[in-house]
C-alpha positions in Angstrom: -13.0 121.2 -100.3 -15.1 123.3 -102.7 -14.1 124.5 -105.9 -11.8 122.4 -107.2 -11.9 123.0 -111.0 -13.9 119.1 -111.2 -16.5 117.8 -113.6 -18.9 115.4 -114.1 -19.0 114.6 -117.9 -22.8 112.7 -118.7 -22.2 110.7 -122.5 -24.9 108.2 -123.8 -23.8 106.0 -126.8 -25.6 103.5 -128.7 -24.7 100.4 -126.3 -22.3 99.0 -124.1 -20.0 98.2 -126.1 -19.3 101.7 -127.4 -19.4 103.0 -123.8 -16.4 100.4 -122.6 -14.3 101.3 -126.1 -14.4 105.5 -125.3 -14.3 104.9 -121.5 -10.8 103.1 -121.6 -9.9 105.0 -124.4 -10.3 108.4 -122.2 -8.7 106.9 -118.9 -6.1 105.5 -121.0 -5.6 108.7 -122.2 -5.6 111.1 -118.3 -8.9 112.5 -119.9 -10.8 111.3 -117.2 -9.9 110.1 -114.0 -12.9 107.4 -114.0 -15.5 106.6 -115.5 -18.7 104.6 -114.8 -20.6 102.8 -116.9 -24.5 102.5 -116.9 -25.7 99.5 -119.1 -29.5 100.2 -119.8 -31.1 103.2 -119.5 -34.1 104.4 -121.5 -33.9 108.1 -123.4 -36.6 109.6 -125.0 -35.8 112.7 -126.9 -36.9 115.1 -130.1 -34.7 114.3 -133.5 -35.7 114.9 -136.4 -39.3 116.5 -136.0 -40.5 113.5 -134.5 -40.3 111.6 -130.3 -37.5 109.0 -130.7 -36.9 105.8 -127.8 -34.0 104.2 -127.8 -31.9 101.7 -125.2 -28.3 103.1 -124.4 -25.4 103.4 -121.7 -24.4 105.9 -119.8 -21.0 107.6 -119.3 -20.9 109.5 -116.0 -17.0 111.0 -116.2 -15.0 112.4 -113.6 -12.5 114.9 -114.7 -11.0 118.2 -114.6 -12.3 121.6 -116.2 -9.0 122.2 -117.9 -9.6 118.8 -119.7 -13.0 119.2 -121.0 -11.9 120.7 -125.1 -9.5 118.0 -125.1 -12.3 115.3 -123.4 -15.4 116.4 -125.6 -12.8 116.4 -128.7 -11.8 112.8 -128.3 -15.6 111.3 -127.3 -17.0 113.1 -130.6 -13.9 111.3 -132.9 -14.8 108.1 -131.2 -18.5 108.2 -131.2 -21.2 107.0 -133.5 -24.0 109.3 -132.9 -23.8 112.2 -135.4 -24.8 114.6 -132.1 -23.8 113.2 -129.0 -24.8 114.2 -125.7 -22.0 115.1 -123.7 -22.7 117.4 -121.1 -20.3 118.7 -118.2 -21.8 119.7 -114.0 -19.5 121.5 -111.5 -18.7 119.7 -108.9 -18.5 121.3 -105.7 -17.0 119.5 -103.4 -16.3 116.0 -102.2 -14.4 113.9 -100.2 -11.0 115.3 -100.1 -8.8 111.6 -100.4 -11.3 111.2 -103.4 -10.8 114.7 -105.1 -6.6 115.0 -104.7 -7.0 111.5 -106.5 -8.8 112.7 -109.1 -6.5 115.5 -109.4 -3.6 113.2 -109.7 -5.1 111.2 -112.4 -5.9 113.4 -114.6 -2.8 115.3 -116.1 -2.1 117.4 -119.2 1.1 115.0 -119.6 -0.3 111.8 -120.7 3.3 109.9 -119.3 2.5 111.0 -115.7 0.7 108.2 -113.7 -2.2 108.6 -111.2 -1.5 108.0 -107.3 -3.6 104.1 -107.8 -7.3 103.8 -107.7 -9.3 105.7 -105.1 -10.5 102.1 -103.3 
């Protein structure tokens, strides 16, 4: 299946911590069908005239395009970092089980309920 109206949402945050609190938050939420957590990763990135390092998580997100305003509205209320990166990728294609999962979890009616997990 190709073209399903999918995305990949990328978020870092400051540390775990914050990662877990908007991850259930969104999923709790039909935001996002899933989302993955990556504990430590290592960014290195221009702010404030000057190279900045800095330890973070990673929030890859699986959701649907006609989420994303709602989505990126909700990470930036919960979020600490005065500019967070949230970035969305097509996705193309995928397993098809996986993707009509996805497309069941993820509703504009927060009272609906996904089909289970995808496992």
């Amino acid at each position: 299946m190709i073209g399903g109206g999918w995305v990949l949402v990328l978020v870092t945050t400051s540390n775990k911590e914050e990662a877990e609190r908007i991850a259930e938050d969104i999923v709790k939420n039909k935001l996002a069908a899933c989302t993955n957590i990556v504990e430590k990763i290592e960014s290195i990135y221009w702010w404030n005239n000057k190279v900045e390092k800095s330890g973070e998580a990673l929030l890859i997100i699986k959701t649907k395009v006609t989420q994303l305003g709602k989505l990126v509205r909700r990470i930036k209320s919960l979020h600490s970092y005065e500019v967070p990166e949230i970035i969305a990728l097509p996705i193309i294609g995928g397993y098809p089980d996986y993707l009509k999962w996805l497309d069941n979890s993820v509703r504009a009616n927060n009272n609906d309920q996904g089909s289970g997990s995808p496992r």
